[in-house]
ZAMARGU-4260 file (C-alpha; in steps of 0.2 Angstrom, whole numbers, plus 5000, padded with zeros to 4 digits):
<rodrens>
0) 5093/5085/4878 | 5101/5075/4868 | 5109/5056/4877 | 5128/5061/4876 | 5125/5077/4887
5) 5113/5066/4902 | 5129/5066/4918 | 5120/5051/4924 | 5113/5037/4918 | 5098/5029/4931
10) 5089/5013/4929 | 5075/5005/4941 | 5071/4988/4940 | 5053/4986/4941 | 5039/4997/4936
15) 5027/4996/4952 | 5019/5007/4964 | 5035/5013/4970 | 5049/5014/4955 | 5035/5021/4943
20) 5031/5035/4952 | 5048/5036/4961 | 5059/5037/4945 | 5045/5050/4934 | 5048/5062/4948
25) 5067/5061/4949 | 5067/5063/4930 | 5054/5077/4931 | 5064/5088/4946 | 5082/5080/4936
30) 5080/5082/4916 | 5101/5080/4917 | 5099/5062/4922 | 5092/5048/4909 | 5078/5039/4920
35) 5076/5021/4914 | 5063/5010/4920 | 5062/4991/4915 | 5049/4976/4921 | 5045/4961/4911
40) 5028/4963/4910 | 5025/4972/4893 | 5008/4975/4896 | 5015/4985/4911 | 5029/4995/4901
45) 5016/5001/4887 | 5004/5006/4899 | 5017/5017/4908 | 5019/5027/4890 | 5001/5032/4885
50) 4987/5041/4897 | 4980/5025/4904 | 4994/5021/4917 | 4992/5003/4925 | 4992/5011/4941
55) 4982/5025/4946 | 4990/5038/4958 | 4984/5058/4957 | 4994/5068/4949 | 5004/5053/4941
60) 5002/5056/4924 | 5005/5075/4924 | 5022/5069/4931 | 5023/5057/4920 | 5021/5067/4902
65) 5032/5081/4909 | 5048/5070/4906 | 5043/5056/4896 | 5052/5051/4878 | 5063/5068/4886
70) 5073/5060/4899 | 5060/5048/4906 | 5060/5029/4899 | 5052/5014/4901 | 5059/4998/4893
75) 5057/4978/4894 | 5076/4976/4888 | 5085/4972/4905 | 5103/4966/4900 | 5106/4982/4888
80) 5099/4995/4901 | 5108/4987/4916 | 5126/4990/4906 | 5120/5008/4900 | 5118/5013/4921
85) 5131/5019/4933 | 5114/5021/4944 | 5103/5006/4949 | 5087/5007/4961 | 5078/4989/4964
90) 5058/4989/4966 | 5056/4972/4965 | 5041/4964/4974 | 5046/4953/4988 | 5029/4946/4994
95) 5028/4937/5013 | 5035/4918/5010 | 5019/4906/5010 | 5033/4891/5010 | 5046/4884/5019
100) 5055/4893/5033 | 5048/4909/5040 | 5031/4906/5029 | 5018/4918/5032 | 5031/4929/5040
105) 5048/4934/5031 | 5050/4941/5013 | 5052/4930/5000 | 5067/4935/4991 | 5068/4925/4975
110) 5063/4941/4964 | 5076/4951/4972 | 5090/4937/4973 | 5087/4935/4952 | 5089/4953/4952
115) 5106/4954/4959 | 5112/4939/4948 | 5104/4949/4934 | 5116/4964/4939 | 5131/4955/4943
120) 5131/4943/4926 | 5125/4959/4914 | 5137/4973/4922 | 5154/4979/4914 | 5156/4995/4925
125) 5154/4997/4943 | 5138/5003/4948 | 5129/5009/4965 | 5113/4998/4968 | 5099/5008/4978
130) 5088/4995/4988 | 5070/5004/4985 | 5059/4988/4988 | 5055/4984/5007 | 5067/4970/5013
135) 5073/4964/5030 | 5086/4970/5039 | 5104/4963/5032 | 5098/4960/5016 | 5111/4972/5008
140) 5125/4963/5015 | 5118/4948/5005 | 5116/4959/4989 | 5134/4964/4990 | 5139/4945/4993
145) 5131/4942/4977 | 5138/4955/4968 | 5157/4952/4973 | 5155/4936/4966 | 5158/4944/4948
150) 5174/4938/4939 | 5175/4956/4931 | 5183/4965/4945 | 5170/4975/4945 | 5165/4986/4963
155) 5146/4988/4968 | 5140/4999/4982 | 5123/4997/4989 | 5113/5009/4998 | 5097/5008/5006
160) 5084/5023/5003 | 5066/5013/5009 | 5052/5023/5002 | 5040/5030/5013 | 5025/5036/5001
165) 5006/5035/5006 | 4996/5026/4993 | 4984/5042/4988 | 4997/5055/4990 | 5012/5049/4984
170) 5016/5063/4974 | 5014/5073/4984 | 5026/5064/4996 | 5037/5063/4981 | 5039/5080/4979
175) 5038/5086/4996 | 5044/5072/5007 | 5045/5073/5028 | 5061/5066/5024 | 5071/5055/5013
180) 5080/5043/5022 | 5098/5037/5012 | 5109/5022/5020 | 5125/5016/5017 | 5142/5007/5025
185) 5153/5018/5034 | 5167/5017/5023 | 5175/5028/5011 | 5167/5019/4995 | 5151/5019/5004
190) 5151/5037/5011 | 5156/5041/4992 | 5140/5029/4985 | 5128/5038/4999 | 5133/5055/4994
195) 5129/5051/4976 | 5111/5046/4981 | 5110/5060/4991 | 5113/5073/4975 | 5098/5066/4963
200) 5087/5070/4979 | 5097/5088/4983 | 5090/5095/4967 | 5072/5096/4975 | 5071/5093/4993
205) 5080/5104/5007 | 5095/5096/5014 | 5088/5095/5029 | 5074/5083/5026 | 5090/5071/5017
210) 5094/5059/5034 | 5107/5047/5031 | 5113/5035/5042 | 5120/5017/5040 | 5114/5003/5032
215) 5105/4992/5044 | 5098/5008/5051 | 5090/5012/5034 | 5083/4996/5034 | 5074/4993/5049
220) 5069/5011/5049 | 5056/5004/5036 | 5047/4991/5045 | 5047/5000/5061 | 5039/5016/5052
225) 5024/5005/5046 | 5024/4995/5062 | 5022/5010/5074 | 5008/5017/5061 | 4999/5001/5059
230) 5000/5001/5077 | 4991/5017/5079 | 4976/5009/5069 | 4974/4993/5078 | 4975/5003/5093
235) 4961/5013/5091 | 4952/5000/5078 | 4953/4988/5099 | 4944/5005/5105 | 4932/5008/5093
240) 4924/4986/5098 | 4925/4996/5115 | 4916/5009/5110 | 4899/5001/5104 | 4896/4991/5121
245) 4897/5004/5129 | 4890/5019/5118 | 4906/5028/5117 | 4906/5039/5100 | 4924/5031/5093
250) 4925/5048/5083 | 4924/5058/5102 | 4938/5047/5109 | 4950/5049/5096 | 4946/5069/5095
255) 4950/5068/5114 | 4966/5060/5113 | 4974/5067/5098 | 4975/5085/5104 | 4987/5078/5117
260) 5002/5083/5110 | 5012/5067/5115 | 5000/5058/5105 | 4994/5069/5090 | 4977/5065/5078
265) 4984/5056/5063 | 4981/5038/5062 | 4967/5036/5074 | 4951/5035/5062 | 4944/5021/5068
270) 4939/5009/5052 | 4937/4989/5045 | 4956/4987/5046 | 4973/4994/5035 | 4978/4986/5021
275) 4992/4990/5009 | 5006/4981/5003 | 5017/4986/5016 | 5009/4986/5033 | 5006/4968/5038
280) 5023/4963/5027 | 5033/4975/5036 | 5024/4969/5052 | 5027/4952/5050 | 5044/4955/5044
285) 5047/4963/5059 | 5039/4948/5073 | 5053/4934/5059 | 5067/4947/5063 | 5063/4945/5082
290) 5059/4929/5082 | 5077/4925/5073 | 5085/4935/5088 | 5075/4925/5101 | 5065/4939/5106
295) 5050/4928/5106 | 5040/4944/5117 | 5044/4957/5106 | 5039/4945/5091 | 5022/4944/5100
300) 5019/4962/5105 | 5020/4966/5085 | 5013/4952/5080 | 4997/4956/5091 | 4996/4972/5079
305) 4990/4961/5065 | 4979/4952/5076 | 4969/4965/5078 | 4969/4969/5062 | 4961/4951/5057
310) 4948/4953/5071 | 4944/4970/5066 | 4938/4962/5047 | 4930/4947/5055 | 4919/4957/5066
315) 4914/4970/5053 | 4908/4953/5043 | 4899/4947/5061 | 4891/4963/5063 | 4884/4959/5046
320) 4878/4943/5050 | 4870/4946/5064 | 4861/4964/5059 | 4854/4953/5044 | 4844/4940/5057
325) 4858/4929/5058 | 4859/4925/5040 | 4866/4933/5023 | 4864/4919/5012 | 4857/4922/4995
330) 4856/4941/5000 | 4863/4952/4990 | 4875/4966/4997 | 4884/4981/4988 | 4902/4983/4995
335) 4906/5002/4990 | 4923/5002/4985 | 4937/4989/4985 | 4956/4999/4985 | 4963/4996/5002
340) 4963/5014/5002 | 4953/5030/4992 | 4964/5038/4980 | 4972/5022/4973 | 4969/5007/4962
345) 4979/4997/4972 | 4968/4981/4983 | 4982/4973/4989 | 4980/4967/5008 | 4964/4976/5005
350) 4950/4973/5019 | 4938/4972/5007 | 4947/4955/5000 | 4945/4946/5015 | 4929/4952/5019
355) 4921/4947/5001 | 4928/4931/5006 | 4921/4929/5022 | 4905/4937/5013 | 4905/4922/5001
360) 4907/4908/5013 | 4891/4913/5021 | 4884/4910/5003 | 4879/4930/5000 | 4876/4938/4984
365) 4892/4950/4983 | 4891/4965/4972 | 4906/4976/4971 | 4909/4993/4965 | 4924/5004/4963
370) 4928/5020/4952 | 4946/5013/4948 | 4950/4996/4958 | 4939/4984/4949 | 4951/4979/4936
375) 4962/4974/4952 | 4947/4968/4960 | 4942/4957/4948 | 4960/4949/4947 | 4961/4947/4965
380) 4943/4937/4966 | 4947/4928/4949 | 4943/4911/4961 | 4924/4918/4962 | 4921/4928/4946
385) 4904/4918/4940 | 4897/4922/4959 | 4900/4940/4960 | 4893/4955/4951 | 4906/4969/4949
390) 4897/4987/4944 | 4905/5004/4946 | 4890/5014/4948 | 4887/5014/4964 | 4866/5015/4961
395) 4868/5001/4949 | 4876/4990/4965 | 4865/4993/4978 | 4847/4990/4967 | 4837/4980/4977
400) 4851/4974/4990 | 4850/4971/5006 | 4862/4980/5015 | 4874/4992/5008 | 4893/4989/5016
405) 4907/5005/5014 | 4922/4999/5013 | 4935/5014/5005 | 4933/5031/5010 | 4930/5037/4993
410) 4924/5054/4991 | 4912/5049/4977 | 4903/5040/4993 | 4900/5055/5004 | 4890/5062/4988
415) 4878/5050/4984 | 4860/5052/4982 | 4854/5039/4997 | 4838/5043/4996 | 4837/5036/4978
420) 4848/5020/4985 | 4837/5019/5000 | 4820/5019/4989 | 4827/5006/4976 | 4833/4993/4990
425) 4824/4977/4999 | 4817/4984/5014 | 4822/4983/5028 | 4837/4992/5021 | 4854/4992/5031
430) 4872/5004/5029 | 4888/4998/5036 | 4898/5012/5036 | 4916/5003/5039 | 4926/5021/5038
435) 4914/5033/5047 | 4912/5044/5030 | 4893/5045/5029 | 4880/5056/5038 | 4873/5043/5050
440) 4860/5054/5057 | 4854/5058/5041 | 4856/5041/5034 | 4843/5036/5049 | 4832/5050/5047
445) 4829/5042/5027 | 4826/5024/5034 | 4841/5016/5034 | 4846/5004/5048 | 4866/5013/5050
450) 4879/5001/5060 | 4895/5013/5060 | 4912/5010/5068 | 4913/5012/5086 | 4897/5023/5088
455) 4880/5018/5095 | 4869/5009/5079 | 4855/5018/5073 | 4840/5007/5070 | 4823/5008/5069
460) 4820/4990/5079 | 4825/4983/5094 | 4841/4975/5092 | 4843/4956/5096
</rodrens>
């Protein structure tokens, strides 16, 4: 198709974990619409056009090739793309403040604040902006602010359409979503704007599944999606501490509970802790939101929700410790997997960062392997590169350590030869299976000392 016959012209504004894979499926379900994406990284943008992507997501690149150099674009050149788009989603990051007011809490807003400045002074057309990044609630009415204050009499319409995609199957929530969720004001122009938004997503999900409501709705519907699902991990993460006092089998208790219908089974598999870049953001964003209204015991109820979290990765470490005679110093321990999540590259917010950390302030001999996050990984530990080995064969990382620590639930980990990893470490040799994937029985019956999540250990001495 040639670009004179494209009806719309669609640009997004960075190429991350959301507006890559976002924007591939709209141009793959709508090859009538011109898909733009832009970020100024150019390492980022010539990734995004060959068969190493610089994220990895299943079923990305199948997505990816069905539309690209077609209707599918990706570009560094910001100014000429954002005059060629009547259509403008922004997937900017906007990372928790670690300054100033609100630090450690609110969104820092300088990457999206350049980004509506960059609109307003490159624009010679009205446009709709589509917030895609998570933001707090009443950002959009400062977008607009800043977009009326063009001297072009030009008119912008924001709308809100937060993305709700799981990190490991977010194409399949692309392509078949619980729901899309589209925001907008309550006016004329707005409705009109809202309507628009609504179209692209018409051409492949059922009406029903397209909610719309009004702006501040949209937003907050974000942070309290995550909230309420991080929640549900804390929740039974406090359960599972519970559980090993008392032998309780953490796996039995969330079996138990889930078949209550009130309650349901997703989200209550007990592990070290969520990570993402969206649960504890969104969590925090939400406690600064309270706080800002006075709702100082709302702010705290959230805010416990991370708390846990933290606890959850600090005992996992202390477990550790104490399983290893009170000491991992200068023992070497293989952490299997590092992406906050299987089926994903991505490690931010990862547990596995904060518990390498703790690892290395206990002067341990970390060893980490990943079949696709040790790129990220090493990034993310650049501080303690010269102290820590990083191996993707998992064999490789666990010769002659001390205790073995699983950390994503990779599939690649429920397959392994543990006998072979068992006969090639120090003795006596310890698993710490911090998502319940593994065999424990069986992991016991070889010779391993197991510590799983919320269940009685397995060991083959007394315990201190």
């Amino acid at each position: 198709m040639s670009e004179e016959k494209f009806t719309k012209n669609i640009l997004c504004i960075g190429a991350g974990y959301v507006g890559g894979p976002t924007m591939a499926m709209i141009a793959a379900k709508c090859p009538n619409y011109k898909v733009t994406v832009v970020d100024i990284s150019e390492e980022k943008i010539a990734a995004w056009q060959t068969d190493d992507l610089p994220i990895y997501e299943p079923g990305l690149l199948d997505v990816v090739k069905q539309a690209l150099g077609r209707n599918l674009f990706f570009s560094t050149e910001l100014e000429k793309n954002i005059k060629e788009s009547e259509i403008i989603f922004v997937s900017v990051n906007t990372p928790t403040k670690t300054f100033g007011e609100g630090a450690g809490k609110s969104a820092n807003l300088q990457y999206w604040e350049k980004c509506a400045r960059d609109i307003r002074d490159a624009a010679e057309s009205d446009k709709i902006i589509v917030e895609k990044s998570t933001l707090p609630v009443k950002t959009a009415i400062a977008m607009e602010r800043i977009l009326s204050t063009n001297e072009k009499g030009l008119k912008f319409e924001v709308v809100s359409n937060p993305e709700f995609l799981a990190e490991g199957t977010a194409i399949r929530d692309l392509e078949k979503p619980d729901r899309v969720l589209i925001g907008s004001k309550e006016t004329e122009s707005g409705l009109k704007a809202r309507e628009e938004i609504v179209e692209i997503f018409a051409n492949w999900i059922p009406r029903d599944r397209l909610i719309t409501s009004n702006l501040m709705s949209a937003e907050l519907s974000k942070l309290v999606a995550n909230s309420f699902l991080a929640q549900r991990i804390s929740s039974i993460n406090s359960i599972s501490a519970l559980c090993e006092k008392v032998d309780a089998d953490v796996n039995e208790v969330a079996r138990a509970i889930g078949k209550d219908s009130r309650i349901g089974d997703k989200f209550l598999n007990a592990s070290v802790g969520f990570g993402g870049s969206c649960f504890k953001k969104d969590i925090l964003n939400l406690v600064y939101l309270c706080e800002t209204f006075g709702l100082y015991e709302v702010a705290a109820y959230w805010e416990s929700i991370v708390q846990m979290n933290d606890y959850q990765e600090s005992r996992f470490v202390k477990t550790i410790n104490q399983a290893l005679f009170n000491t991992v110093t200068n023992k070497r321990i293989a952490l299997f997997g590092f992406a906050f999540k299987a089926d994903t590259s991505d490690t931010r917010e990862s547990p596995a960062f904060y518990i390498t950390q703790k690892l290395m302030d206990e002067k341990a001999h970390v060893v980490i392997s990943d079949p696709k996050a040790l790129r990220n990984a090493k990034r993310d530990l650049k501080d303690f590169n010269n102290l820590i080995e990083y191996e993707e064969d998992p064999y490789k990382a666990a010769h002659q350590a001390h205790a073995v620590a699983v950390l994503t639930e990779w599939n690649l980990y429920k397959e392994l030869d543990y006998q072979k990893i068992y006969d090639a470490m120090e003795k006596p040799a310890f698993i710490f299976d911090g998502r319940n994937i593994l065999d424990h029985q069986k992991l016991f019956e070889i010779g391993f000392n197991v510590y799983p999540l919320g269940k009685p250990h397995l060991i083959h001495f007394n315990e201190a």
